[in-house]
N, CA, C and O atoms as CSV, one atom per row, in Angstrom:
chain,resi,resn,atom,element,x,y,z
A,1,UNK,N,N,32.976,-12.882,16.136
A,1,UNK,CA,C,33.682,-12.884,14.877
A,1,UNK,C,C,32.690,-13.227,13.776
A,1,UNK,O,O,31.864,-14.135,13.868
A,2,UNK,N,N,32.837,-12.440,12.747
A,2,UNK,CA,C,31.969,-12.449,11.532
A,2,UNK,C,C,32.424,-13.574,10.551
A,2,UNK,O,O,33.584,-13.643,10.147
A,3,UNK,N,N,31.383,-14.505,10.169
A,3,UNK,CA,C,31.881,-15.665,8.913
A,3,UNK,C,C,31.128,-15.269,7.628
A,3,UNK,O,O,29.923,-15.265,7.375
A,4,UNK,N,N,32.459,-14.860,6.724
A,4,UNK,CA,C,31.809,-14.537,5.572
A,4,UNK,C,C,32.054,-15.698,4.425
A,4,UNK,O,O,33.160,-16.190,4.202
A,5,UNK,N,N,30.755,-16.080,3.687
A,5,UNK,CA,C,30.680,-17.210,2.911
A,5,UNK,C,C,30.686,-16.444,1.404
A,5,UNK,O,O,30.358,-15.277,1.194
A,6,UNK,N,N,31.001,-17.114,0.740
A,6,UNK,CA,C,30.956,-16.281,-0.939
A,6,UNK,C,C,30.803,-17.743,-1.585
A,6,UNK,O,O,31.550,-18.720,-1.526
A,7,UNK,N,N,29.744,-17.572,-2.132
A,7,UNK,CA,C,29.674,-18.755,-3.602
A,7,UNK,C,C,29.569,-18.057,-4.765
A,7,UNK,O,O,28.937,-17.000,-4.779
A,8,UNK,N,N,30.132,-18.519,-5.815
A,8,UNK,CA,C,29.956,-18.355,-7.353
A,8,UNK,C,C,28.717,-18.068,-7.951
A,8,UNK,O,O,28.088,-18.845,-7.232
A,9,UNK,N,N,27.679,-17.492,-8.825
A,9,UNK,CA,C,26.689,-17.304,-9.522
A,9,UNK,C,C,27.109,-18.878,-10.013
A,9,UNK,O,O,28.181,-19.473,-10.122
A,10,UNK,N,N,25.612,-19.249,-10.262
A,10,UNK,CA,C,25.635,-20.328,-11.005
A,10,UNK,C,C,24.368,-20.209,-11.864
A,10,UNK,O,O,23.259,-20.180,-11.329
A,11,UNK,N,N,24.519,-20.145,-13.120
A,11,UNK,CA,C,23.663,-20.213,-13.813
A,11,UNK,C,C,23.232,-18.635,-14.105
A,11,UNK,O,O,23.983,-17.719,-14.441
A,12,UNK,N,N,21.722,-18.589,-13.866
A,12,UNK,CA,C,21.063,-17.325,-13.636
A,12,UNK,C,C,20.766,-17.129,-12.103
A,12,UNK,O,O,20.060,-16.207,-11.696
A,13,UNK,N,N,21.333,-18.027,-11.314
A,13,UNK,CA,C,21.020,-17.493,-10.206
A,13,UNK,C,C,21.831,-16.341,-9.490
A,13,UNK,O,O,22.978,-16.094,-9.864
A,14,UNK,N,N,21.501,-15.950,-8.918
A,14,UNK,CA,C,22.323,-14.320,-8.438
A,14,UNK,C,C,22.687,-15.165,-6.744
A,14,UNK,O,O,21.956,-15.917,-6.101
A,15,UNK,N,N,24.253,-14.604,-6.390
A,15,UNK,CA,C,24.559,-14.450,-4.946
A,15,UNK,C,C,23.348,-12.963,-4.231
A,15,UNK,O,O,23.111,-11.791,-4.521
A,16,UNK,N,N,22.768,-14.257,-2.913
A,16,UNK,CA,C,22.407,-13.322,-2.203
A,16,UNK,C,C,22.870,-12.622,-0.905
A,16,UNK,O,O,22.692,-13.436,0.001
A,17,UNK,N,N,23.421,-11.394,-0.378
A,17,UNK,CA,C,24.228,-11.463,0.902
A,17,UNK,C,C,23.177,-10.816,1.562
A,17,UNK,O,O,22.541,-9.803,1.271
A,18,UNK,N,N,23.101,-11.754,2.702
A,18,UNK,CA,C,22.142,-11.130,3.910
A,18,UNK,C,C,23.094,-11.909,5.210
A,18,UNK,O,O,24.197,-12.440,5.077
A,19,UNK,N,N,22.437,-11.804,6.222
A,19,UNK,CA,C,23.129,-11.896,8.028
A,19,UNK,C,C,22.501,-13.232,8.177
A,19,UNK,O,O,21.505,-13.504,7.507
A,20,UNK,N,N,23.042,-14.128,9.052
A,20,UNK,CA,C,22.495,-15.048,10.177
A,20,UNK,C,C,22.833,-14.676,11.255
A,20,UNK,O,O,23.997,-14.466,11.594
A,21,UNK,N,N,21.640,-14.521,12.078
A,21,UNK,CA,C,21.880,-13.684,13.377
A,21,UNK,C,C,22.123,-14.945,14.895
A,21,UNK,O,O,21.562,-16.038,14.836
A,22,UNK,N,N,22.530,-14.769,15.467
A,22,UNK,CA,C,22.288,-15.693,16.608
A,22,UNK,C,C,22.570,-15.090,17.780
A,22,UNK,O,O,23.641,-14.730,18.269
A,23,UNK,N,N,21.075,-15.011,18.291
A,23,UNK,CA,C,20.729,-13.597,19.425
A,23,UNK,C,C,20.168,-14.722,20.920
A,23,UNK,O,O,19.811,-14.126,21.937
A,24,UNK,N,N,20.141,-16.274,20.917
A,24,UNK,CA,C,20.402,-17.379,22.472
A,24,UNK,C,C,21.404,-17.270,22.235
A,24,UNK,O,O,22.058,-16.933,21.248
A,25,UNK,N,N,21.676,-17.729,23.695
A,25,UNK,CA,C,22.980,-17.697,24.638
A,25,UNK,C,C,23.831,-19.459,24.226
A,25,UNK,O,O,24.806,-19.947,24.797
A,26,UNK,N,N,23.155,-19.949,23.266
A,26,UNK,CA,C,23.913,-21.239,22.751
A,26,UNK,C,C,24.035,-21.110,21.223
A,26,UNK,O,O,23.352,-20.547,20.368
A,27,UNK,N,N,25.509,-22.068,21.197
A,27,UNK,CA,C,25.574,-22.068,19.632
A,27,UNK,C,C,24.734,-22.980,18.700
A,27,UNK,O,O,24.369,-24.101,19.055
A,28,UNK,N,N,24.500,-22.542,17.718
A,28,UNK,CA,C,23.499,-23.144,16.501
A,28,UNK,C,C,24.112,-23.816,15.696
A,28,UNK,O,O,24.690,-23.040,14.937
A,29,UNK,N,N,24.281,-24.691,15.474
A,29,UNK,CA,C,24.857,-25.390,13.906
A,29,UNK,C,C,24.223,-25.812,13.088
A,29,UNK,O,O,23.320,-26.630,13.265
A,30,UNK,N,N,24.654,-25.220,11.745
A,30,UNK,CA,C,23.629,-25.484,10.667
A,30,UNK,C,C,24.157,-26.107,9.581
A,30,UNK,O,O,25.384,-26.070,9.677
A,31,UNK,N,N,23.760,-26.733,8.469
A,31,UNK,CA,C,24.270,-27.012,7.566
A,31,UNK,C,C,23.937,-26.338,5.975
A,31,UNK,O,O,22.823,-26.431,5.461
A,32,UNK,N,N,25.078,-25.671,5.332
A,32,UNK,CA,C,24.365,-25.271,4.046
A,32,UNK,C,C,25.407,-26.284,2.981
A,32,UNK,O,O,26.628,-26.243,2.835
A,33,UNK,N,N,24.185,-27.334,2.219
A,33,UNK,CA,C,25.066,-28.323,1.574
A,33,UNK,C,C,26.007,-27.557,0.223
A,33,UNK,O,O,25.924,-26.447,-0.302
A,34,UNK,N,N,26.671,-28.438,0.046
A,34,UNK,CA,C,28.187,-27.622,-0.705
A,34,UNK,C,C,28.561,-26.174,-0.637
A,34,UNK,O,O,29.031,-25.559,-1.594
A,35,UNK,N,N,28.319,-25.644,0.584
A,35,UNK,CA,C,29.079,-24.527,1.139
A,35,UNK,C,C,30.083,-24.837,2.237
A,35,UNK,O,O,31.300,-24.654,2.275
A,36,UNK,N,N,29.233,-25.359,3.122
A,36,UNK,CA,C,29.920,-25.001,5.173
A,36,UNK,C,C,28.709,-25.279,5.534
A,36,UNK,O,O,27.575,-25.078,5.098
A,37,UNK,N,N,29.423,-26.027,6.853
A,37,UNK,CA,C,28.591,-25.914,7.961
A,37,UNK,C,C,28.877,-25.330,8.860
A,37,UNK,O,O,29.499,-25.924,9.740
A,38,UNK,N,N,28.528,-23.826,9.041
A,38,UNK,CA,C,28.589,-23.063,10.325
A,38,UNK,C,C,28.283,-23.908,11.352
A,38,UNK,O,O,27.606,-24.936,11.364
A,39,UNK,N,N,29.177,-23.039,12.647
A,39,UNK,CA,C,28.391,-23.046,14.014
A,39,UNK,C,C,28.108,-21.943,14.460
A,39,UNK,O,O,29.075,-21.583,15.131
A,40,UNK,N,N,27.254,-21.115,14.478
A,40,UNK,CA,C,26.872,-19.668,14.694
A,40,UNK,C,C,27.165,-19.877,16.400
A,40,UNK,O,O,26.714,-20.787,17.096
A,41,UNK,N,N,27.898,-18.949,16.758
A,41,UNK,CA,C,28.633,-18.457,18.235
A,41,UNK,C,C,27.320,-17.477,18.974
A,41,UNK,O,O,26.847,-16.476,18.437
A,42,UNK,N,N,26.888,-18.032,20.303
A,42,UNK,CA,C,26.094,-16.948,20.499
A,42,UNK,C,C,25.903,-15.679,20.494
A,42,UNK,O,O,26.972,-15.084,20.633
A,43,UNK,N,N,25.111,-15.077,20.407
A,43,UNK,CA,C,25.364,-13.404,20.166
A,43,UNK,C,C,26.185,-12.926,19.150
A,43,UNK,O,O,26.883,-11.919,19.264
A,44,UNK,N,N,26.110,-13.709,18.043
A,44,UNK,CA,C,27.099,-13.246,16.784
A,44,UNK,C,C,26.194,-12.889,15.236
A,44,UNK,O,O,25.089,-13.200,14.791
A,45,UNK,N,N,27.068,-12.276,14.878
A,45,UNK,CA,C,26.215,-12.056,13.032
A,45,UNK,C,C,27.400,-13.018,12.324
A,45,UNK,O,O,28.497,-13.295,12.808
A,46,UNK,N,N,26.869,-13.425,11.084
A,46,UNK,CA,C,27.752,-13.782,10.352
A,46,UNK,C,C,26.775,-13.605,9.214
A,46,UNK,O,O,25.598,-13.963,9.260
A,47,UNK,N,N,27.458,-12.931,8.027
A,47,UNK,CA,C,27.133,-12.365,6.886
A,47,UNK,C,C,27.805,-13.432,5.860
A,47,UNK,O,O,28.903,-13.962,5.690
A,48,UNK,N,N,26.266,-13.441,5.164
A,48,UNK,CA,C,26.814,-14.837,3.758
A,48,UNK,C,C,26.361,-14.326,2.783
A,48,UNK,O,O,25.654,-13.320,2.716
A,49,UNK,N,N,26.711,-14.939,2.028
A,49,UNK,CA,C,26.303,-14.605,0.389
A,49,UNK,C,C,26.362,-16.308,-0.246
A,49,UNK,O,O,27.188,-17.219,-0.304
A,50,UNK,N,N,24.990,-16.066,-0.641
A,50,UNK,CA,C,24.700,-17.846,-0.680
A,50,UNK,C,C,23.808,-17.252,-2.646
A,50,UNK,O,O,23.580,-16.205,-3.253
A,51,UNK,N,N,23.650,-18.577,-2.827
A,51,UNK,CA,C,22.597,-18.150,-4.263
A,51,UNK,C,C,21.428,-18.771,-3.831
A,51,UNK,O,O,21.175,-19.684,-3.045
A,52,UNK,N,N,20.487,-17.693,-4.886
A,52,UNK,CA,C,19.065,-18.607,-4.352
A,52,UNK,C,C,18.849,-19.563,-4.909
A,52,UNK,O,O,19.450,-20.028,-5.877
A,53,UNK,N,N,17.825,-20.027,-4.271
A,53,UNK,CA,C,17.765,-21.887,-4.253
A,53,UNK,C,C,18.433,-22.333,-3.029
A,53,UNK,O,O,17.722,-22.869,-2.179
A,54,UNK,N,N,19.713,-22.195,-2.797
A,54,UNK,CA,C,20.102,-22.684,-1.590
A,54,UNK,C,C,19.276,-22.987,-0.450
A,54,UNK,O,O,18.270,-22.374,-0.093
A,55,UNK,N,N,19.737,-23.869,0.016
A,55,UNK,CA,C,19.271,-24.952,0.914
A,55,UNK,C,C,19.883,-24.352,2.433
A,55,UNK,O,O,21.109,-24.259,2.373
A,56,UNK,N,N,19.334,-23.939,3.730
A,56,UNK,CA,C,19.687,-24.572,4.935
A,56,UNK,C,C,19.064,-25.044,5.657
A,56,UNK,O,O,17.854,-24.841,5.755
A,57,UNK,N,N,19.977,-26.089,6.626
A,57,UNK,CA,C,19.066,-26.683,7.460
A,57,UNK,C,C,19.686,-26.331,9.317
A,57,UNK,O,O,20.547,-25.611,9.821
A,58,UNK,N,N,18.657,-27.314,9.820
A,58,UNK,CA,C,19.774,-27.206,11.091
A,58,UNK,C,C,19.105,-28.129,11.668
A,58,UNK,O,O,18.390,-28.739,10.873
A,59,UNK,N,N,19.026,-28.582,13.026
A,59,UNK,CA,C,19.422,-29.942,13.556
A,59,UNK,C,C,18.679,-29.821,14.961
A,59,UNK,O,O,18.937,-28.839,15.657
A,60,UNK,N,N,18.018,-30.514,15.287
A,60,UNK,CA,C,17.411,-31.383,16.230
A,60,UNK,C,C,17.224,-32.283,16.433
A,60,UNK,O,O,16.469,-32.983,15.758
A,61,UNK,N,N,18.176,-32.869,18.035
A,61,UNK,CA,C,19.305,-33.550,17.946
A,61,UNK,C,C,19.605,-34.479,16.596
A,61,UNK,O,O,19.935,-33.836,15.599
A,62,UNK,N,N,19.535,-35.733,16.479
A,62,UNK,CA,C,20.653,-35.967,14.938
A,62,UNK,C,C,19.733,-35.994,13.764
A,62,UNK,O,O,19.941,-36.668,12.755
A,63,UNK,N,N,18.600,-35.142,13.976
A,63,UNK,CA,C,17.719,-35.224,12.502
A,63,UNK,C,C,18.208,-33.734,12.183
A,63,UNK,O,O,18.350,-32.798,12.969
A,64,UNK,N,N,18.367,-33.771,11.164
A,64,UNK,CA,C,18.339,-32.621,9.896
A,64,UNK,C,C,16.597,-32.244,9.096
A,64,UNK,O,O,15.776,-32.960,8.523
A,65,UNK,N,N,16.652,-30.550,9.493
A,65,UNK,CA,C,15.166,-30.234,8.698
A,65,UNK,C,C,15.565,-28.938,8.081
A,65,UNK,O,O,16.467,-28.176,8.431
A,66,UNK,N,N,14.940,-28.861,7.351
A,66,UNK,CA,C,14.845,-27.623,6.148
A,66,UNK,C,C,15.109,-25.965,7.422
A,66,UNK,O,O,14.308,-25.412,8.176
A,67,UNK,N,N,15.800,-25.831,7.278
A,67,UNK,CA,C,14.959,-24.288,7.768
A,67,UNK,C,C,14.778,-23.159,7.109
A,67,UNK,O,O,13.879,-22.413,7.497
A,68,UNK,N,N,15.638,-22.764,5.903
A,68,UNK,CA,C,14.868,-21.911,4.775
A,68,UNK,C,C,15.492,-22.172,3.313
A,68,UNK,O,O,16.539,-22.804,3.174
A,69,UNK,N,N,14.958,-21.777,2.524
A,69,UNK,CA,C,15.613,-22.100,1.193
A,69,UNK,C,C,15.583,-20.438,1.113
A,69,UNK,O,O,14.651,-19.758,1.540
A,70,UNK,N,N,17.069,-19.795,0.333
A,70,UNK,CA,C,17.418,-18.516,-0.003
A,70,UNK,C,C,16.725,-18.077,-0.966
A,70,UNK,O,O,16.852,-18.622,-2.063
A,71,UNK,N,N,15.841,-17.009,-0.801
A,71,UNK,CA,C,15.366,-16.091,-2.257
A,71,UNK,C,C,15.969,-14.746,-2.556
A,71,UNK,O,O,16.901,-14.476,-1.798
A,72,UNK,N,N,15.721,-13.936,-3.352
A,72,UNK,CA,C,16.205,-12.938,-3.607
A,72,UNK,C,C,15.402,-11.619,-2.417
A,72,UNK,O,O,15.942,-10.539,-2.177
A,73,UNK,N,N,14.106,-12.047,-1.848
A,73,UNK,CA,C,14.109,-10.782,-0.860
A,73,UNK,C,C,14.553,-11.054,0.934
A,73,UNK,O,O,14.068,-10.602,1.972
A,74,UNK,N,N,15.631,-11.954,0.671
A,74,UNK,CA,C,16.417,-12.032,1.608
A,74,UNK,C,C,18.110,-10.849,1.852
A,74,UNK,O,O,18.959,-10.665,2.724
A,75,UNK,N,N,17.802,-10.359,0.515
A,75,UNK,CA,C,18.981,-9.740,0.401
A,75,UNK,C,C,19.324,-8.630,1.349
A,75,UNK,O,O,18.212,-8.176,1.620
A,76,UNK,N,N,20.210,-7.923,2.014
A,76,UNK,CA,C,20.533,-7.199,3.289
A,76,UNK,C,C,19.550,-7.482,4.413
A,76,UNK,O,O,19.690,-6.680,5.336
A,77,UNK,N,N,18.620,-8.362,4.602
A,77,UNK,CA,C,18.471,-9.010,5.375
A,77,UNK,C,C,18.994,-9.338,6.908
A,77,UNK,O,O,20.021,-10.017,6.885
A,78,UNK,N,N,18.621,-9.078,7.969
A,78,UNK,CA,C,19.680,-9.956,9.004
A,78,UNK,C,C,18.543,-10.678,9.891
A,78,UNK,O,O,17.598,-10.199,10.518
A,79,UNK,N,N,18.990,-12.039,9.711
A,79,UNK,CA,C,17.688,-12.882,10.036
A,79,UNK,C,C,18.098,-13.962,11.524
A,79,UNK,O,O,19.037,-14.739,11.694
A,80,UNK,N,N,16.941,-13.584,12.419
A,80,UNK,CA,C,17.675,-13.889,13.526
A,80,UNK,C,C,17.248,-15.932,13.325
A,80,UNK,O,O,16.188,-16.399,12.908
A,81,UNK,N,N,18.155,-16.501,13.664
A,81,UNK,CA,C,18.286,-18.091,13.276
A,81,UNK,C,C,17.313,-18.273,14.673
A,81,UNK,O,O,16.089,-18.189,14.778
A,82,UNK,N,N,18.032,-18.469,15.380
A,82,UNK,CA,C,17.315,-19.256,16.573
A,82,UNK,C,C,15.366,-18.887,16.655
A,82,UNK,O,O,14.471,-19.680,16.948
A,83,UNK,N,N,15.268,-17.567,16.315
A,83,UNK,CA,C,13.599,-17.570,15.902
A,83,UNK,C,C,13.298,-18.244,15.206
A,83,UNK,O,O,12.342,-18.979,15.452
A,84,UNK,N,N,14.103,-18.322,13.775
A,84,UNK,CA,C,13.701,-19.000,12.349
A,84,UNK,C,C,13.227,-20.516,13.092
A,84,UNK,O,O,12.150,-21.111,13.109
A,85,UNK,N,N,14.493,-20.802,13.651
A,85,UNK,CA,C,14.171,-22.170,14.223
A,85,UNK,C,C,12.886,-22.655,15.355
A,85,UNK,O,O,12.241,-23.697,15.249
A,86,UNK,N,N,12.770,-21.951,16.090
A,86,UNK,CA,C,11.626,-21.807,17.230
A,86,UNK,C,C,10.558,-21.802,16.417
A,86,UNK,O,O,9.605,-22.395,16.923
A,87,UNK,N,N,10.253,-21.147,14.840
A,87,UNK,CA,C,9.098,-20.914,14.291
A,87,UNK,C,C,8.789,-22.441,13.538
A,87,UNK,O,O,7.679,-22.970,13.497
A,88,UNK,N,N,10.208,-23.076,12.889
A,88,UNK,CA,C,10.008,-23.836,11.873
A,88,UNK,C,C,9.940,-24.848,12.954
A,88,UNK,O,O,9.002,-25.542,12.562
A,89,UNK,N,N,10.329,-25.345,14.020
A,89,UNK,CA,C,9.455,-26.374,15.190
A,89,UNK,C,C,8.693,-26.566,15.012
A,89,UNK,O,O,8.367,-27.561,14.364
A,90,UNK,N,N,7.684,-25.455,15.630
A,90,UNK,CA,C,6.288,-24.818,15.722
A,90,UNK,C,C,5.674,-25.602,14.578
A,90,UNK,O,O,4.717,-26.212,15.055
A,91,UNK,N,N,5.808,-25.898,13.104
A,91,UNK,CA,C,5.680,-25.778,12.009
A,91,UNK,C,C,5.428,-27.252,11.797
A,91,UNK,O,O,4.414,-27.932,11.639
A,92,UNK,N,N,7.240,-27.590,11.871
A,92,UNK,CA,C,6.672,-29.595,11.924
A,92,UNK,C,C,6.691,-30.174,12.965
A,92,UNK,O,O,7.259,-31.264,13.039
A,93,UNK,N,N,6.096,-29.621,14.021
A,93,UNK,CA,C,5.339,-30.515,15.162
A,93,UNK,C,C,6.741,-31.135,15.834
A,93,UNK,O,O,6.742,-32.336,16.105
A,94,UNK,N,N,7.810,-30.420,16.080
A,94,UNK,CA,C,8.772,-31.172,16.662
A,94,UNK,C,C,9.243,-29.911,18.276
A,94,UNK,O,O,10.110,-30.241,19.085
């Protein structure tokens, strides 16, 4: 099942809609602050529309870390999470 997020333009920032993909066999939970916190279902897309600047993170075990901030060449996008995450590990040594 597809989760579609919609936020408001704020400012000059533009809504961006691109995919969070989640292509392991476990669910992901992430947090995007003053939106939702998904739990991406394995093997699922869920299509958002976030503005840039936005913030997500996600979680290893109870610490919270950045995993991307939204820009505009994210747009139609479908970005597989669980890589994002495997990479941004990799990244801060966790």
């Amino acid at each position: 099942m597809s989760l579609a997020v919609a936020t408001l333009m704020i400012g000059l920032l533009k809504a961006v809609p691109f995919t969070l993909r989640n292509n392991s066999l476990k669910s992901i939970y992430l947090e995007i602050p003053g939106v939702m916190n998904p739990n991406l279902s394995p093997m699922s897309n869920s299509g958002v529309d976030l503005r840039e600047g936005q913030k997500i993170y996600f979680f290893d075990g109870r610490r919270k870390y950045l995993l991307l901030e939204v820009t505009a060449d994210l747009e139609g996008e479908k970005l597989d999470v669980s890589e994002l995450i495997r990479t941004r590990k990799k990244e801060l040594g966790i």
